[in-house]
N, CA, C and O of each residue as an XYZ file, in Angstrom:
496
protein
N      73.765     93.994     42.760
C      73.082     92.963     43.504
C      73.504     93.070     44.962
O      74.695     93.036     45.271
N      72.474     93.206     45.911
C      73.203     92.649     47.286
C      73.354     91.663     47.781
O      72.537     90.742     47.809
N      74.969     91.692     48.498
C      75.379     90.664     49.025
C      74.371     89.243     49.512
O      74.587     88.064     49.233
N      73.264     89.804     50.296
C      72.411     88.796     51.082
C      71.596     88.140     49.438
O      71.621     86.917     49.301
N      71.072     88.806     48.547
C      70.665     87.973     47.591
C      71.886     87.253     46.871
O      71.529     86.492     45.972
N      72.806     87.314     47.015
C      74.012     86.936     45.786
C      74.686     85.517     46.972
O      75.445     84.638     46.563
N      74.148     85.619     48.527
C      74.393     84.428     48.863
C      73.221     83.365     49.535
O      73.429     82.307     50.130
N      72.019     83.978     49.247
C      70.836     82.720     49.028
C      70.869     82.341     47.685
O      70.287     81.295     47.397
N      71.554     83.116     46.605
C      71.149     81.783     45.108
C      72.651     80.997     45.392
O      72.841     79.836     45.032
N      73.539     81.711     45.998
C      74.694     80.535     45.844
C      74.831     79.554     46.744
O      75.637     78.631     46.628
N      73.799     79.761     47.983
C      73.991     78.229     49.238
C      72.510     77.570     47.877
O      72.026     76.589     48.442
N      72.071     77.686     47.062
C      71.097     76.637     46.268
C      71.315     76.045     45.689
O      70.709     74.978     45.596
N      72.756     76.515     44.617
C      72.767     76.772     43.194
C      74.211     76.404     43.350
O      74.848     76.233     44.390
N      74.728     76.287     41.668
C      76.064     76.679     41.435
C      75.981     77.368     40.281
O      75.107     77.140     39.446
N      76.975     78.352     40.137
C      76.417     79.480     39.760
C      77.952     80.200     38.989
O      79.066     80.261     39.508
N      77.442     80.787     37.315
C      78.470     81.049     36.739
C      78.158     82.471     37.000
O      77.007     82.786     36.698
N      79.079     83.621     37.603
C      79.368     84.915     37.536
C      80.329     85.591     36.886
O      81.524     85.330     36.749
N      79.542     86.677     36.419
C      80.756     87.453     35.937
C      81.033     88.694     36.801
O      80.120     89.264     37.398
N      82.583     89.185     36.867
C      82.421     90.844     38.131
C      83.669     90.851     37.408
O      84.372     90.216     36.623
N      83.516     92.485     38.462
C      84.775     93.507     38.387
C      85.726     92.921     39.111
O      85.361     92.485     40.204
N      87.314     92.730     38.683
C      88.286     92.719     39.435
C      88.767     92.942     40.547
O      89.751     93.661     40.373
N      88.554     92.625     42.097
C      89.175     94.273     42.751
C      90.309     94.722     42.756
O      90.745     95.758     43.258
N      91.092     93.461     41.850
C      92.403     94.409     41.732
C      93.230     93.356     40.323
O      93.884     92.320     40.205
N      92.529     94.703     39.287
C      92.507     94.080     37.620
C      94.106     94.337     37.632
O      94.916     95.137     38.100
N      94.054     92.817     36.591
C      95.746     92.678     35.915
C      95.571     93.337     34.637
O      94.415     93.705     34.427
N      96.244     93.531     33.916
C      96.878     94.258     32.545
C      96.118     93.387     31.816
O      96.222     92.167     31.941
N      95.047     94.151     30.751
C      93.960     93.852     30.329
C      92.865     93.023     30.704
O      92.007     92.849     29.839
N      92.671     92.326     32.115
C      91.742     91.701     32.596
C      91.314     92.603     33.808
O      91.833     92.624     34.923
N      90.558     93.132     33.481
C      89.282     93.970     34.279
C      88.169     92.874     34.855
O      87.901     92.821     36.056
N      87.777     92.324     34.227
C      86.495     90.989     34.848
C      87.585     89.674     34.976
O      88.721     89.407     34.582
N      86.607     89.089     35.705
C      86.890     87.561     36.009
C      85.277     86.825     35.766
O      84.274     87.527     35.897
N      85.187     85.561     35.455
C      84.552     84.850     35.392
C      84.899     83.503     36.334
O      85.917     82.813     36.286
N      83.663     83.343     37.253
C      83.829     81.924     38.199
C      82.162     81.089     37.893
O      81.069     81.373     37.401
N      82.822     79.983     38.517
C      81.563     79.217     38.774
C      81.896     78.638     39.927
O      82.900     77.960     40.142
N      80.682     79.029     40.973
C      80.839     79.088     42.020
C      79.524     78.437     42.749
O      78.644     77.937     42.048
N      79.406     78.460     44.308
C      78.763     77.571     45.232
C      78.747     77.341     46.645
O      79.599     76.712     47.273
N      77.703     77.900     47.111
C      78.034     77.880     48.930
C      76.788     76.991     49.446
O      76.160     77.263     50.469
N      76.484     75.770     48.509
C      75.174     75.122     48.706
C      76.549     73.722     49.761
O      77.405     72.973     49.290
N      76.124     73.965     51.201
C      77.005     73.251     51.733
C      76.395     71.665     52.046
O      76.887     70.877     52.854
N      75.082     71.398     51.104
C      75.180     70.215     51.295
C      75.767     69.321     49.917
O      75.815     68.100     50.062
N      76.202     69.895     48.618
C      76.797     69.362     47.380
C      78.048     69.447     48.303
O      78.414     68.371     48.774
N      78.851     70.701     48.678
C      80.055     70.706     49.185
C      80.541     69.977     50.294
O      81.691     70.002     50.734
N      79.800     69.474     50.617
C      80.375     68.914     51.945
C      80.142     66.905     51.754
O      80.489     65.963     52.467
N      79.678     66.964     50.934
C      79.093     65.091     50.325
C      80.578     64.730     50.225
O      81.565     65.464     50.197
N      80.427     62.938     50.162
C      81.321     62.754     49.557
C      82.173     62.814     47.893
O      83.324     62.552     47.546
N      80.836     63.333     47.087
C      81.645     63.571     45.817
C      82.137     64.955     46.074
O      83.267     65.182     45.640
N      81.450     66.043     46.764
C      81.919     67.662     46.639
C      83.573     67.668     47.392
O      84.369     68.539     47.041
N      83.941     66.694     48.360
C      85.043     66.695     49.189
C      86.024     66.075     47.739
O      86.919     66.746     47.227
N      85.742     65.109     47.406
C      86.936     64.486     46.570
C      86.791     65.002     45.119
O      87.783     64.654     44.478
N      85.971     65.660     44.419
C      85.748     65.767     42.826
C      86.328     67.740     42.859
O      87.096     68.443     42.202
N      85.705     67.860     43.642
C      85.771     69.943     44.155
C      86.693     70.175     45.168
O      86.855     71.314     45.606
N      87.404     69.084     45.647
C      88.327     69.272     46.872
C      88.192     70.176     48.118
O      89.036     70.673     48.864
N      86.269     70.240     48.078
C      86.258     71.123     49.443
C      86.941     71.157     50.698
O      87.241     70.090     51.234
N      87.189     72.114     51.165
C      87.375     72.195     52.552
C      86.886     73.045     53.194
O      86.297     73.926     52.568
N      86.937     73.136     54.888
C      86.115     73.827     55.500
C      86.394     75.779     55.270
O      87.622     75.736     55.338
N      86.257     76.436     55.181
C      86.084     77.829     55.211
C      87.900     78.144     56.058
O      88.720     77.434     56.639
N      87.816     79.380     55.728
C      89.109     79.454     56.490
C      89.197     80.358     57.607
O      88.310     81.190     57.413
N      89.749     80.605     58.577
C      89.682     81.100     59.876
C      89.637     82.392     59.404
O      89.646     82.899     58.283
N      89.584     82.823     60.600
C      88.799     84.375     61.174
C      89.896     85.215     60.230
O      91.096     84.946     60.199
N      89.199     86.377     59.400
C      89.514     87.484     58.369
C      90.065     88.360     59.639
O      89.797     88.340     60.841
N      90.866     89.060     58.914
C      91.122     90.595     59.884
C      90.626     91.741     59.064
O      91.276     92.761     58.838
N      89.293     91.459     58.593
C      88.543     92.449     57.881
C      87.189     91.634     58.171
O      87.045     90.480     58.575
N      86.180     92.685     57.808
C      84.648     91.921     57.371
C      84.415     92.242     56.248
O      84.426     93.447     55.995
N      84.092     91.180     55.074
C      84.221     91.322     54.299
C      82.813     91.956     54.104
O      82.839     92.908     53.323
N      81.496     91.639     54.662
C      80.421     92.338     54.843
C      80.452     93.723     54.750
O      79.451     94.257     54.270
N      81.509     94.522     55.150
C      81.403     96.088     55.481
C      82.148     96.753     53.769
O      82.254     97.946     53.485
N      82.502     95.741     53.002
C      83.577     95.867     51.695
C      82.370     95.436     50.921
O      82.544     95.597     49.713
N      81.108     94.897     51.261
C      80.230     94.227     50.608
C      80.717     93.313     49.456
O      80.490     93.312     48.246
N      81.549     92.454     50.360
C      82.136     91.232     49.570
C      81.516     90.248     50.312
O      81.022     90.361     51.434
N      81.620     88.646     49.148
C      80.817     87.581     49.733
C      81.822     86.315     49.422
O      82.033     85.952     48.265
N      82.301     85.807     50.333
C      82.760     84.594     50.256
C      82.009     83.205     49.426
O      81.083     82.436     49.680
N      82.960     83.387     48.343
C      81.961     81.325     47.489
C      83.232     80.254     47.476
O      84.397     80.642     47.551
N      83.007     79.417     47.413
C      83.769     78.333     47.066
C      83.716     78.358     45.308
O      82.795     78.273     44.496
N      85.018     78.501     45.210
C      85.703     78.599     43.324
C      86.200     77.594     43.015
O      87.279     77.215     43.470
N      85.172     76.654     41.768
C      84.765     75.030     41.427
C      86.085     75.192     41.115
O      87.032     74.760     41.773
N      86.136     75.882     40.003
C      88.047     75.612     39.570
C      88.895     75.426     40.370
O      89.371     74.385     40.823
N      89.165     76.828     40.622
C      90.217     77.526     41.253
C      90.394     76.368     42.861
O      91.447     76.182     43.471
N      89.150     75.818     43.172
C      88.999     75.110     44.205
C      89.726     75.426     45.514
O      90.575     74.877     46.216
N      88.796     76.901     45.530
C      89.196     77.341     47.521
C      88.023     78.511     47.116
O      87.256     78.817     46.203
N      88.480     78.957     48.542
C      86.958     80.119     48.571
C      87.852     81.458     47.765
O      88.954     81.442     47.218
N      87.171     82.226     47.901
C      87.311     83.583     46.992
C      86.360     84.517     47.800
O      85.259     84.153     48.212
N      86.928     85.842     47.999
C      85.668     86.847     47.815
C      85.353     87.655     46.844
O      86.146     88.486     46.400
N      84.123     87.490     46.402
C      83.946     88.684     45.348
C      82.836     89.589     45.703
O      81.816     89.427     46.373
N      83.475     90.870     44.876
C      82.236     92.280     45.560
C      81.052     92.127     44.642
O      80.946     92.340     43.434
N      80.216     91.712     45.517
C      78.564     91.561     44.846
C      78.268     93.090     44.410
O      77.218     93.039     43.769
N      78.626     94.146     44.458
C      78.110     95.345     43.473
C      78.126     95.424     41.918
O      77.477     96.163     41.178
N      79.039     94.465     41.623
C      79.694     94.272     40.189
C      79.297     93.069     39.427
O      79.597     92.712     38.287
N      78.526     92.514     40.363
C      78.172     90.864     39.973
C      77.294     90.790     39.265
O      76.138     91.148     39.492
N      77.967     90.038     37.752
C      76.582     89.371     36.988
C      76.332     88.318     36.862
O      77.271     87.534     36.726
N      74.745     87.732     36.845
C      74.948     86.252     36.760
C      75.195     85.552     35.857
O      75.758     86.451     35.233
N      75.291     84.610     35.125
C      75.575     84.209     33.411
C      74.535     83.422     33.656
O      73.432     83.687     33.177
N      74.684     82.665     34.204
C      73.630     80.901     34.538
C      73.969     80.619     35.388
O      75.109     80.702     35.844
N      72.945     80.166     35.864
C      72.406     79.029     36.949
C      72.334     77.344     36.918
O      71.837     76.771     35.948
N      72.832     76.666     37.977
C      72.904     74.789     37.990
C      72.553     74.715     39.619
O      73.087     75.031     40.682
N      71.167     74.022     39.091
C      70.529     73.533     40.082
C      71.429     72.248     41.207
O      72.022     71.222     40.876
N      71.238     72.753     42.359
C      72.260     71.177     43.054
C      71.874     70.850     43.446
O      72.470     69.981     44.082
N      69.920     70.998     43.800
C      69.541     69.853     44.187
C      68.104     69.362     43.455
O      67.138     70.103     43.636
N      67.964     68.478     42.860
C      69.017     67.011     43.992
C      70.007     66.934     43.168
O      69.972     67.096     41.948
N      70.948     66.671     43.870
C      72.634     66.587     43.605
C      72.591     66.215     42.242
O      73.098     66.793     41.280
N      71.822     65.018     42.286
C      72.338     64.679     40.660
C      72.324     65.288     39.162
O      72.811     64.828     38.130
N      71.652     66.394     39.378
C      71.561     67.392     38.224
C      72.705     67.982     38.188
O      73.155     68.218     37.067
N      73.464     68.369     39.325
C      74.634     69.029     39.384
C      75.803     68.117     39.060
O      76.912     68.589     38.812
N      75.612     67.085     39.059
C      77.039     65.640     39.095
C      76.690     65.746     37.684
O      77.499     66.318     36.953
N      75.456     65.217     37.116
C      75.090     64.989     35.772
C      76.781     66.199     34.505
O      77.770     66.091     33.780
N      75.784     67.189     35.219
C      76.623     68.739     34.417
C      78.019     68.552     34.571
O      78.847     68.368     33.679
N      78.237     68.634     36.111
C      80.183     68.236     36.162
C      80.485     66.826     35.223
O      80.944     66.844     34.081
N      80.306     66.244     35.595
C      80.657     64.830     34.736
C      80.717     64.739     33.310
O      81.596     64.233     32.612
N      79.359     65.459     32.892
C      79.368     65.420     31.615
C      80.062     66.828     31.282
O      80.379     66.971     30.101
N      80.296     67.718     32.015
C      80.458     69.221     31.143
C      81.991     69.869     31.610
O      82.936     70.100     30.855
N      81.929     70.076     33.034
C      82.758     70.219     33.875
C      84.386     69.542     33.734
O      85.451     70.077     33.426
N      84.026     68.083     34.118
C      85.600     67.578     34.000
C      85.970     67.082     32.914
O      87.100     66.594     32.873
N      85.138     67.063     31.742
C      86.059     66.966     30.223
C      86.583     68.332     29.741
O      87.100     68.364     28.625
N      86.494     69.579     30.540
C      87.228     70.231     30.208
C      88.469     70.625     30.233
O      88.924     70.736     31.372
N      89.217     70.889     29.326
C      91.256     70.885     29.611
C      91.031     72.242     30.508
O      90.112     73.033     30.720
N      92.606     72.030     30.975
C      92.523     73.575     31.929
C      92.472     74.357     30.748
O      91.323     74.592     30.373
N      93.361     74.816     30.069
C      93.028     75.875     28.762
C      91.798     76.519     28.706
O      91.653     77.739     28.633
N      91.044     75.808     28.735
C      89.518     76.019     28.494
C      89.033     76.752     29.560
O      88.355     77.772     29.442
N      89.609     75.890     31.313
C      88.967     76.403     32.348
C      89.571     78.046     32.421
O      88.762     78.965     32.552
N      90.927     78.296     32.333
C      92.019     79.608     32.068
C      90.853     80.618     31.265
O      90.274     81.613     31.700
N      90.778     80.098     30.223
C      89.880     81.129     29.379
C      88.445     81.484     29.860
O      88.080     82.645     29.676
N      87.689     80.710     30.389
C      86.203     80.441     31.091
C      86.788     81.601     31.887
O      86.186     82.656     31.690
N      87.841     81.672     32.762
C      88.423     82.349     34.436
C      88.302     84.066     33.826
O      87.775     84.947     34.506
N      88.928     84.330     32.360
C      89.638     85.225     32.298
C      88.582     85.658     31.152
O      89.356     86.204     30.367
N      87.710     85.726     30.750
C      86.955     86.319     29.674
C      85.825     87.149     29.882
O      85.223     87.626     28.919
């Protein structure tokens, strides 16, 4: 997938991916995220206090563009991440707007989950 499509569905969407490691631990080759660069869920007042957004982080001493990596905000993990869109699969898609389809899913799906669950979701 390229980068520029892998970050118009994620400023829409929130979005479960699966990819390659770029730098796999002892038997985890993939990671799994659910992720989101739709900066008007992220930046609301539920995306600041429920997802603990914050703003992006200062200037890289790389481009991650030239590595064809793409910066998302990681619902869990809750900070940004880059991952290399060459390796990227999508699992599913969650519509965020209007917001409330996306609150609906977290609320009901999202935060009754134990971390255990989220660990395994991360690592499978």
């Amino acid at each position: 997938m390229s980068p520029g499509t892998l970050i118009q569905i994620l400023n829409t969407h929130a979005v479960e991916l699966k990819f390659t490691r770029r730098r796999p631990l002892p038997g985890m080759s993939f990671r799994r995220m659910l992720a989101t660069n739709d900066t008007d869920l992220l930046n609301s007042t539920p995306g600041r206090l429920a997802l603990n957004f914050h703003g992006a982080p200062g200037r890289l001493k790389f481009s991650p563009e030239q590595k064809g990596l793409v910066m998302t905000w990681d619902i869990f993990l809750q900070d940004f991440r880059l991952i290399p869109a060459e390796s990227v699969e999508i699992v599913s898609v969650i519509r965020t707007s209007p917001p409330e389809e996306f609150w609906n899913y977290f609320n009901n799906v999202l935060s009754k989950m134990p971390e255990t669950q989220k660990v395994e979701f991360m690592h499978v």
